[in-house]
TORBATI-251372 format. One line per field, with one value per residue (C-alpha): chain; x, y, z negated. Coordinates in nm, 3 decimals. Each point is the difference from the previous one (the first is absolute). Example, Ala and Ser with C-alpha at 12.3 -4.5 7.8 and 13.67 -1.06 7.14 Angstrom:
REM residues 2
marti = (A A)
x = (1.230 0.137)
y = (-0.450 0.344)
z = (-0.780 0.066)
//
This chain:
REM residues 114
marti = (A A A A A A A A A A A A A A A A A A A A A A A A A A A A A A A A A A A A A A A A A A A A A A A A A A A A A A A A A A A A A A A A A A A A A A A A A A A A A A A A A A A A A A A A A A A A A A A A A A A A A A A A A A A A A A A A A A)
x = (0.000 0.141 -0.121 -0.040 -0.009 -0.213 -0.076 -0.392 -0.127 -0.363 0.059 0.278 -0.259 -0.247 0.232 0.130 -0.328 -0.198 0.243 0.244 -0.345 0.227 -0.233 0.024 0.143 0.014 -0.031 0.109 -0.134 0.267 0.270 0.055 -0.186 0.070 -0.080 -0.072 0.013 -0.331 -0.028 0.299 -0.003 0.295 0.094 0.225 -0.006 -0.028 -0.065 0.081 0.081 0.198 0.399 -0.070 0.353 0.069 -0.230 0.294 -0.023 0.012 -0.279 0.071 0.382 0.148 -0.324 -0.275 -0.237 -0.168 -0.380 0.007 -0.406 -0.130 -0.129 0.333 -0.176 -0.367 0.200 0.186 -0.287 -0.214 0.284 0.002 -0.342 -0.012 0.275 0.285 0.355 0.253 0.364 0.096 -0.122 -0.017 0.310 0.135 -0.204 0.337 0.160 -0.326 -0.228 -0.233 0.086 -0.122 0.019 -0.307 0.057 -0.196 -0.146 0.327 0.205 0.139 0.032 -0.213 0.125 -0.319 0.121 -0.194)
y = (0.000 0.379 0.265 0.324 0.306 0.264 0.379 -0.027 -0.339 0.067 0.059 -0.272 -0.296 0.132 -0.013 -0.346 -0.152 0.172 0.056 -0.295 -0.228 -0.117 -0.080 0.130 -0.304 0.247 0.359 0.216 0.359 0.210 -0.188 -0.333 -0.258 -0.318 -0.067 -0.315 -0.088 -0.121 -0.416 -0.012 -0.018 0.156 0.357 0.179 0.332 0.215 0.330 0.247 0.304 -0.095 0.121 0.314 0.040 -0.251 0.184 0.084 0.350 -0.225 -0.276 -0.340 0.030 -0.381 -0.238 -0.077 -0.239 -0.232 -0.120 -0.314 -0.002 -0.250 0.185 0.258 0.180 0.043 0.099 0.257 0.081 0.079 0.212 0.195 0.058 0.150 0.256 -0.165 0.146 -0.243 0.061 -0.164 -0.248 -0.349 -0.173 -0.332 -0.177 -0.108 -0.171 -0.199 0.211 0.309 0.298 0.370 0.181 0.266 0.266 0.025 0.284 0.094 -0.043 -0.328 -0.250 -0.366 -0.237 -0.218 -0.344 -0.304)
z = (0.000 0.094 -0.193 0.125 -0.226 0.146 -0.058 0.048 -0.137 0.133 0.333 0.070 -0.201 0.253 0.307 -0.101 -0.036 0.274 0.258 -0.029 -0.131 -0.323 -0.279 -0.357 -0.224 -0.318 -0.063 -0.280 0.085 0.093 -0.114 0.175 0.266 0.166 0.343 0.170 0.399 0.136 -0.101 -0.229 -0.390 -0.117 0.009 0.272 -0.074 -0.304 -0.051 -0.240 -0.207 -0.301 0.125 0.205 0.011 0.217 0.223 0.275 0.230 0.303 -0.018 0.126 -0.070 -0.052 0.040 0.230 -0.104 0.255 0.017 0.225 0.160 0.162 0.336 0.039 0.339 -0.171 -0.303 0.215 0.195 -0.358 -0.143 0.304 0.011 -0.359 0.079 -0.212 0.074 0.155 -0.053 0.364 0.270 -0.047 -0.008 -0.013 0.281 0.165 -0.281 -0.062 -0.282 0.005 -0.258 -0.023 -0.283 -0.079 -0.257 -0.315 -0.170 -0.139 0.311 -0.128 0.276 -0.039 0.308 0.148 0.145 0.119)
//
């Protein structure tokens, strides 16, 4: 599991959950939440507010995590669709996978792969 410290706890449990379709595994109001990929169990992501200091001036400095979806062009295709910011075109088709990266609310980078 990553966690991700973030400046506005609100927005990025809403942009988690309704853009990337993670679902809430627990929630402590404006302080800390684990997220879950659709039909998995265990948590991937976390959120939360607890070390604002390691809040960096430059988000996404030194990690990336990656969501692996089942259906990486309607994926794409839905992301799109809702506006969400990608950092760069897909890459990787010619060594053998599928990656782009889309930017969350706080610029950090979250790589989608199939």
């Amino acid at each position: 599991m990553v966690t991700v410290q973030v400046r506005d706890f609100d927005a990025a449990v809403a942009w988690y959950r309704d853009v990337l379709g993670l679902s809430v595994l627990s929630l402590e109001p404006d302080e800390f939440c684990m997220l879950v990929p659709p039909g998995s169990t265990g948590p991937a992501l976390a959120l939360a507010t607890d070390h604002p200091d390691r809040i960096t001036p430059r988000p996404g400095i030194g990690w990336a995590p990656i969501l692996v979806v089942e259906d990486f062009d309607a994926t794409v295709a839905e992301l799109r669709q809702q506006g969400v910011s990608f950092d760069a075109e897909e890459e990787g088709t010619d060594e053998g996978y599928r990656l782009v990266r889309v930017l969350d609310p706080e610029g950090n980078a979250i790589g989608i792969t199939a």
